[in-house]
C-alpha positions, -999 to 999 in steps of 0.1 A, spaced: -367 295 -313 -387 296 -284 -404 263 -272 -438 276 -260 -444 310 -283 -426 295 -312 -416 325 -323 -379 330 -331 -361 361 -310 -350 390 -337 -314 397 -334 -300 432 -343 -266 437 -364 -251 451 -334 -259 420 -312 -248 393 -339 -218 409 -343 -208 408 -306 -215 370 -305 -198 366 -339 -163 380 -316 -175 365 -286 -178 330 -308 -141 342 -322 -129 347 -286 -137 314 -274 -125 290 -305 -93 310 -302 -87 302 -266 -96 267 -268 -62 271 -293 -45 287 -265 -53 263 -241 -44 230 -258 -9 249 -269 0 260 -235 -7 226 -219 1 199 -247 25 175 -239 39 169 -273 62 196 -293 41 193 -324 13 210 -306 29 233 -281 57 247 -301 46 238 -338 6 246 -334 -6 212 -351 -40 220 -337 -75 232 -341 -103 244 -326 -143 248 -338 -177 262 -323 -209 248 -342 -246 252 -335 -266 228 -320 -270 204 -358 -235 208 -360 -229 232 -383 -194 256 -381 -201 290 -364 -167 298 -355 -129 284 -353 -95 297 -342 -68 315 -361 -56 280 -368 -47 253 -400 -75 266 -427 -77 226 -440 -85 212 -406 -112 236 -404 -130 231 -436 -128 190 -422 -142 200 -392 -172 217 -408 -182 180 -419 -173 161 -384 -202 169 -364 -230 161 -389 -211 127 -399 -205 120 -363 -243 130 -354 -256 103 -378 -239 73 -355 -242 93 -324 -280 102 -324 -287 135 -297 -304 116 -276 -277 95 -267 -252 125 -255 -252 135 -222 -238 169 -201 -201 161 -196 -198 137 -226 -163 143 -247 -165 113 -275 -128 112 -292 -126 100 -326 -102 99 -360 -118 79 -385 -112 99 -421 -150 84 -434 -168 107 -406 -156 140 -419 -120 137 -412 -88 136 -431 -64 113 -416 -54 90 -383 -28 116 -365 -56 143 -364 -75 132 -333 -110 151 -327 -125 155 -291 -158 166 -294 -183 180 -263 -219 187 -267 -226 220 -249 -263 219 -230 -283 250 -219 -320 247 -203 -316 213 -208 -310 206 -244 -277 208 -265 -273 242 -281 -239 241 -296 -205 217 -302 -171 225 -293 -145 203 -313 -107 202 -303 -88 189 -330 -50 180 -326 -20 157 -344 -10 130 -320 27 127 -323 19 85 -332 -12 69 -334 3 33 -340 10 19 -377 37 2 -393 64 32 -391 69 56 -360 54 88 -360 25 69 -384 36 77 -414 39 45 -436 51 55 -466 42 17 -480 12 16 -466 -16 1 -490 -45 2 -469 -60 21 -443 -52 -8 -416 -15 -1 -419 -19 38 -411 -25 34 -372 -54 27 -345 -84 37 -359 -109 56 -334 -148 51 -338 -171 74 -322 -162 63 -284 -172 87 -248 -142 88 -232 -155 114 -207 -189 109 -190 -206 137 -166 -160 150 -165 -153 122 -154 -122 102 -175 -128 67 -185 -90 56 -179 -103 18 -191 -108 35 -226 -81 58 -229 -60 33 -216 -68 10 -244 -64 34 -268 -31 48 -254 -13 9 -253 -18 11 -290 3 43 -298 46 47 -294 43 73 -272 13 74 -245 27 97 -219 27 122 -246 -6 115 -262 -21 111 -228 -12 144 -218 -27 157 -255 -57 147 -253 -61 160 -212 -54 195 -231 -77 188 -261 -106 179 -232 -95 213 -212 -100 229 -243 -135 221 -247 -142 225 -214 -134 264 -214 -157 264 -244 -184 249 -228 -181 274 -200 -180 305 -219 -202 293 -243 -230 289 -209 -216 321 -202 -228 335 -231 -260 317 -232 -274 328 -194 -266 366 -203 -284 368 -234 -305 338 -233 -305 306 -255 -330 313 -276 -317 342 -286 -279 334 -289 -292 307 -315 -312 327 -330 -279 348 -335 -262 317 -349 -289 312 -375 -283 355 -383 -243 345 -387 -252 320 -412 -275 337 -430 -252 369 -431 -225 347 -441 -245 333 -468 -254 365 -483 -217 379 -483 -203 355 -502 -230 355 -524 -225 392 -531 -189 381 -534 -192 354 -558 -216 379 -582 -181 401 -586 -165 372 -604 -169 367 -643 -193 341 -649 -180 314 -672 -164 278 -671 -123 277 -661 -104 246 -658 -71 238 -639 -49 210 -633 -15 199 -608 3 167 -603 14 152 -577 55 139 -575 53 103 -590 60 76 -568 99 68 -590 108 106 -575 116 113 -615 77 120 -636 51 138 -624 20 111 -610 -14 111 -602 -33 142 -614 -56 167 -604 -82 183 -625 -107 207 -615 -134 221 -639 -147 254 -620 -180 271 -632 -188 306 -618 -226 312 -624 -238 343 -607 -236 338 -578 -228 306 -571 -200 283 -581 -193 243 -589 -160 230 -582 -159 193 -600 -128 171 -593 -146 143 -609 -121 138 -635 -89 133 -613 -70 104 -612 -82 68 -597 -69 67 -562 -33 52 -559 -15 26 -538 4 52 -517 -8 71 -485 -17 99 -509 -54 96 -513 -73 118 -497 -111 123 -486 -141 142 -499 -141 160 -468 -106 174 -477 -115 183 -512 -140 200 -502 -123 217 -474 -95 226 -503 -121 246 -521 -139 263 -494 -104 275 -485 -100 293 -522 -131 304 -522 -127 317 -489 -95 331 -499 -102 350 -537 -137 362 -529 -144 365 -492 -114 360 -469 -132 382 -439 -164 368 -441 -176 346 -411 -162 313 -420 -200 293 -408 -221 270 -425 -238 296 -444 -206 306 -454 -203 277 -479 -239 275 -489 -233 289 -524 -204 268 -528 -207 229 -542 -179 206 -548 -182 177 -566 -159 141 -568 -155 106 -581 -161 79 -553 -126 55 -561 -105 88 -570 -77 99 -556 -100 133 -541 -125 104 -526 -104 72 -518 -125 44 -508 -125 39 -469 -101 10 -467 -73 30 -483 -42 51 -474 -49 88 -469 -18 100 -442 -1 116 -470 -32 129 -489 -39 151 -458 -12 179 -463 1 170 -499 -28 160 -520 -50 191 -502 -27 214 -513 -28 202 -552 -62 201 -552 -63 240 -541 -34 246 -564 -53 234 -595 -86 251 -585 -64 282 -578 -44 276 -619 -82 278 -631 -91 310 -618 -58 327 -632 -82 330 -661 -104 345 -640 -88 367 -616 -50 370 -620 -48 395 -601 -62 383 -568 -39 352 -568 -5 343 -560 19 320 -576 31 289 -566 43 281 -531 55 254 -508 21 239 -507 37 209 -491 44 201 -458 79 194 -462 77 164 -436 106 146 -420 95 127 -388 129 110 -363 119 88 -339 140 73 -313 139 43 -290 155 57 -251 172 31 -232 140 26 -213 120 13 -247 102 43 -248 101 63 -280 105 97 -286 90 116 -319 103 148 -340 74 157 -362 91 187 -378 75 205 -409 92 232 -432 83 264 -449 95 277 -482 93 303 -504 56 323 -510 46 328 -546 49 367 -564 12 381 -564 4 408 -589 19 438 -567 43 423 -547 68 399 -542 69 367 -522 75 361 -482 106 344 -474 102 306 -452 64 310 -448 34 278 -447 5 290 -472 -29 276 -484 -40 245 -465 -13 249 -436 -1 271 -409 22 248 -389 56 268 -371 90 247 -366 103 237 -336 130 261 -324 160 243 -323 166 251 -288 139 227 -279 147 201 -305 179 201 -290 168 194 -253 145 171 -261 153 146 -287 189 128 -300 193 154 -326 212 183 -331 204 213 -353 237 224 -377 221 251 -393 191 270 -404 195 295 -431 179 311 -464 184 291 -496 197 317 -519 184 313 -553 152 291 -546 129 315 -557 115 316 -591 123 349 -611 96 371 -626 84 406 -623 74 399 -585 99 369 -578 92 344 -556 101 346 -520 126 318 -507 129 288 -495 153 273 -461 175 249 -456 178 232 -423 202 204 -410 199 177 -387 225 160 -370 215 125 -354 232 120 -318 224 81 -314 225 52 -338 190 38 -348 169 65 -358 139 60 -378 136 87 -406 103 90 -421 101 118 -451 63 132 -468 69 157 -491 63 169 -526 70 198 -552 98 174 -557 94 168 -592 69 190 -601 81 226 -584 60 253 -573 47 274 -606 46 306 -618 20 331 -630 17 349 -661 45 343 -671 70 338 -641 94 308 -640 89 284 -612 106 281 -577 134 258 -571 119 223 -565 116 208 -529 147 185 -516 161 163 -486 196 145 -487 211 124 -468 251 123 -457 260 93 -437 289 97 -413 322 98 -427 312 100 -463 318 126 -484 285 133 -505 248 135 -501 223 109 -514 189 122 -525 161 107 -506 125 103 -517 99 127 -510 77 92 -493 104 70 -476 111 52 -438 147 44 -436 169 38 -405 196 64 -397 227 65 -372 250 89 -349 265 117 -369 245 113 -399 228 145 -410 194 148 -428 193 185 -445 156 201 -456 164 226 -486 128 238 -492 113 249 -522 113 288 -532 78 307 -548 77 306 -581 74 341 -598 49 367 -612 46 379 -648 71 376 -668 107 389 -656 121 422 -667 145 426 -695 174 450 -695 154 465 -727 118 469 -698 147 489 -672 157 516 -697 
């Protein structure tokens, strides 16, 4: 809007749609720029990372081709963030860094720099780099404490704090922050690329702003929301109305029963739709809890997903979508508990039971189950400096059948899109060796589309003394199938010590200490399959 006529500039299709890709083309090279000069492995060769526009109340207008559940958090960190940081208080130049989980975050590792970008004077927009520090501190290296019963235990927790002023570094700050983490060289050099990144953003986004003019780029942004909104309006309408009801568990902390649940009661009306998680489980005493934040971020991604997947993701976007939870559950921990784990296993159970309740909905648009876990095995290692090294290495399974095709071999879906490490570069630059990477034959779960497979992938330790740290789940409970497919084979990691002949099962939430020529294999689960496999009797 425009200060002295108060009128708000009208925006053509045409125009809205350039700065929608223009918007595109910047939160994608903020991704580019934080891969290509990261220090750590996790973010230049795995792609731990992720990058957001929003307006000028902090509202999402754009992110990269990144990690779909760090986005729907990131929707949430600007507003939460805004409410301690009042406008008046940023500056041109600022970059505040923060990773609290109770101001629209998910967990400690996932560190957010955010800049407020200023135009004629006032902000206009955000640009928010978010990224997964190889350690943030805690009781286990790599900051996964897999007996961790409060948040205190997790890592250094980061309020709102400027550690850029008019681009200039505060090196007092970072410098505190860094002496609390394993491994500052590489976090130092992290967050340098995170504040690059929203530095190109700000430039492009000024860019854009003195060629069209502010006013009317923000009246675009209010257009893209709108748009948005009415899309997935028109999108939800095409769903049957009606009341569907889904459920997952979680592995159980013995690694034999299921544990804590998740239930999801999903009501479609018109052209809106409820997702209420109220009646999951009480949170737990394990770093499996999770946020509201990343409940809600699990259902904007299905919704995203079944009804609208190209529609602008923006804050209009989710307008017609409501989520609802329990404060003291296990989808809304209280702020003093343990939520590491909760951000890439508990996420993924949450969109797997919202995803079970529309398979009396929409069959046919979904997908059976997948490797929604992150399949996490973290070695760190001590040089013979002191300083630690850390090998945060995720892995892919099997996708689920869909109703017309089978399921992708070794692929991240739902709430992730992390790569592995090539183990050329594993190799160079950590104690470990890589035995072999390969298919798992037979992981995936039969049906009339069956479910693609999982990998296996071994790790041979070089040096004596490293710490092992293991997150996953679909050990116990494997991934599902869909009318009528069997499930894929469940998620595992063994252990064979040096010398001795068999493997030992390890838990799926476990730090243990590990020497030379021990080897650590990943055998990941497969998809599970879709409708019901053909007989011999179906062939003929």
């Amino acid at each position: 809007m425009n200060a002295e006529t108060n009128v708000t500039p009208q925006v053509d299709p045409f125009m809205v749609e350039v700065i929608r890709n223009g918007l595109s083309s910047i939160a994608e090279e903020m991704s580019l720029t934080v891969m290509r000069s990261a220090r750590s492995p996790v973010l230049r060769e795995a792609g731990d990372l992720s990058s957001n526009l929003a307006d000028a109340d902090g509202a999402q207008i754009a992110q990269g081709q990144d990690i779909p559940m760090h986005m729907g958090v990131m929707s949430f960190t600007v507003p939460e963030f805004l409410k301690l940081v009042p406008k008046e208080k940023l500056q041109p130049g600022d970059v505040w860094m923060l990773n609290l989980p109770s101001i629209g975050g998910n967990h400690l590792p996932d560190v957010k720099c955010i800049r407020p970008v200023f135009e004629g004077g006032r902000i206009r927009a955000f640009a928010i780099s978010l990224a997964h520090w190889g350690d943030i501190g805690g009781g286990a290296p790599g900051s996964y404490f897999a007996a961790a019963t409060d948040c205190w235990q997790e890592g250094l927790r980061i309020p709102p704090l400027r550690v850029v002023a008019g681009d200039v570094l505060d090196e007092e700050k970072l410098a505190l922050v860094l002496a609390n983490v394993r491994t500052p060289e590489d976090c130092r050099g992290d967050v340098l690329a995170q504040i690059s990144a929203t530095r190109t953003a700000e430039r492009k986004l000024q860019e854009m702003f003195r060629r069209w003019g502010a006013d009317f780029v923000e009246a675009a942004f209010a257009a893209l929301h709108d748009g948005a909104e009415r899309q997935m309006r028109a999108a939800i309408r095409e769903l049957p109305n009606g009341v569907y009801e889904g459920e997952d568990a979680m592995d159980g902390p013995d690694g034999t029963t299921p544990g804590a649940m998740i239930r999801v009661r999903l009501e479609v009306k018109d052209e809106e739709i409820v997702f209420d998680y109220t009646a999951s489980d009480d949170q737990v005493a394990e770093p499996i809890n999770t946020t509201r934040y990343i409940t809600a971020a699990s259902a904007y991604y299905v919704v995203k997903a079944v009804c609208g997947p190209d529609i602008q993701p923006s804050g209009g976007c989710y307008r017609p979508v409501q989520v609802l939870t329990r404060p003291g559950s296990i989808c809304d921990a209280r702020d003093d508990k343990p939520v590491v784990g909760g951000n890439h296993e508990t996420c993924q159970r949450i969109a797997d039971a919202a995803l079970k309740a529309l398979e009396h909905c929409v069959p046919e648009r979904l997908t059976a189950g997948g490797p929604t876990t992150a399949g996490l095995a973290i070695f760190g290692a001590q040089r013979s400096d002191g300083t630690w090294v850390s090998l945060y290495e995720t892995h892919g399974g099997g996708e689920g059948g869909r109703a017309h095709r089978s399921g992708a071999d070794v692929i991240r879906v739902h709430m992730a899109n992390v790569m592995n490490t090539s183990a050329e570069v594993i190799e160079t630059e950590y104690p470990i060796d890589v035995v072999f990477q390969k298919l798992r034959q037979g992981s995936g779960g039969a049906g009339r589309f069956p479910g693609g497979l999982g990998q296996e992938r071994a790790y041979r330790m070089r040096v004596d003394d490293v710490s092992l740290t293991t997150m996953f789940d679909r050990r116990d409970v494997p991934p599902y199938g869909l009318q009528g497919g069997e499930p894929g084979a469940p998620f595992a990691m063994v252990l064979q010590r040096a010398g001795e002949p068999s493997e030992t099962a390890l838990p799926g939430r476990a730090n243990l200490r590990i020497n030379a020529g021990d080897v650590v294999t990943v055998r990941a689960s497969g998809g599970g399959g879709y409708g019901a496999p053909e007989t011999e009797g179906d062939k003929g």
